[in-house]
C-alpha positions in Angstrom: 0.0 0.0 0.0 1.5 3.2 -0.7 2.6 5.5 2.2 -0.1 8.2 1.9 -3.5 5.2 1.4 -1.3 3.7 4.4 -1.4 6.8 6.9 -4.5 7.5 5.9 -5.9 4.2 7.0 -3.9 4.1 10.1 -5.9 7.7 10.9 -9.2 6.3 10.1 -8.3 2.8 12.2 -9.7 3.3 15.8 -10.6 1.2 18.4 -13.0 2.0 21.6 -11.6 1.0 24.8 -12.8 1.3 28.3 -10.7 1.1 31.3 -10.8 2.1 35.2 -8.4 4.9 36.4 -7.7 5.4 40.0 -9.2 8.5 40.7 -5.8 10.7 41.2 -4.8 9.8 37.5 -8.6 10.6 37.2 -8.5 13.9 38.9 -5.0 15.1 37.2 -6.3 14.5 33.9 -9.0 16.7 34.7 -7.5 19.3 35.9 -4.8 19.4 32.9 -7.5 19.7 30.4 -9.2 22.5 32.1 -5.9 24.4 32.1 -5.5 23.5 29.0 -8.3 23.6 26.3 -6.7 22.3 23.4 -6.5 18.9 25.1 -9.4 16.5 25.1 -9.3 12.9 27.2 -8.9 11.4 23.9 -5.7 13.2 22.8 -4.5 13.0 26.3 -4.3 9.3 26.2 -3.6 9.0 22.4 -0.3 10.8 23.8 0.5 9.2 26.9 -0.1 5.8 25.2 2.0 6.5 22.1 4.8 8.6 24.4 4.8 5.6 26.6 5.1 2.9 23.6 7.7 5.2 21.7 10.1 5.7 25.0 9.9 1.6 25.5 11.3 0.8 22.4 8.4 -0.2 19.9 10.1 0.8 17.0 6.6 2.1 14.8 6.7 5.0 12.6 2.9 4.7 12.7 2.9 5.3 16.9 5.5 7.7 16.6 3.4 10.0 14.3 0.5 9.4 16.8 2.8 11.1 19.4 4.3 13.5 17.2 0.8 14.5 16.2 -0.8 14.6 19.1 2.2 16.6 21.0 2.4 19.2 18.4 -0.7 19.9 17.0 -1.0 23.5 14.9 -3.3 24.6 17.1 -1.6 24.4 20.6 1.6 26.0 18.7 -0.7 28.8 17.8 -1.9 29.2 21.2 1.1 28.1 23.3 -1.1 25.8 25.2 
């Protein structure tokens, strides 16, 4: 497949997951998207997920744009958020 039909697919891929957090991890993420509106849960996690994968060695190019994408998003640079 070529590279552009691959990313493109790997954008459209997602799976639903649910999962309990203990409420401190529940309460910080909270309280870092309210100081910070350009976040969502879902792009908080996307990030901490792919950072997490990235810095343990899976060697993906696919995860590493989902943490590249997710940390540096146009709008947070335009905002500085």
């Amino acid at each position: 497949m070529p590279e552009g039909l691959e990313q493109a697919a790997a954008e459209t891929s997602v799976v639903s997951f649910q999962s309990e957090l203990p409420q401190p991890l529940q309460q910080a993420m909270t309280q870092f998207i309210e100081g910070h509106p350009n976040w969502d849960q879902y792009r908080l996690v996307q990030a901490a997920l792919a950072g997490f994968l990235v810095q343990n060695g899976k060697p993906s190019r696919e995860i590493t744009r989902v943490y590249v994408g997710n940390m540096f998003r146009r709008e947070s640079l335009l905002n500085g958020v």
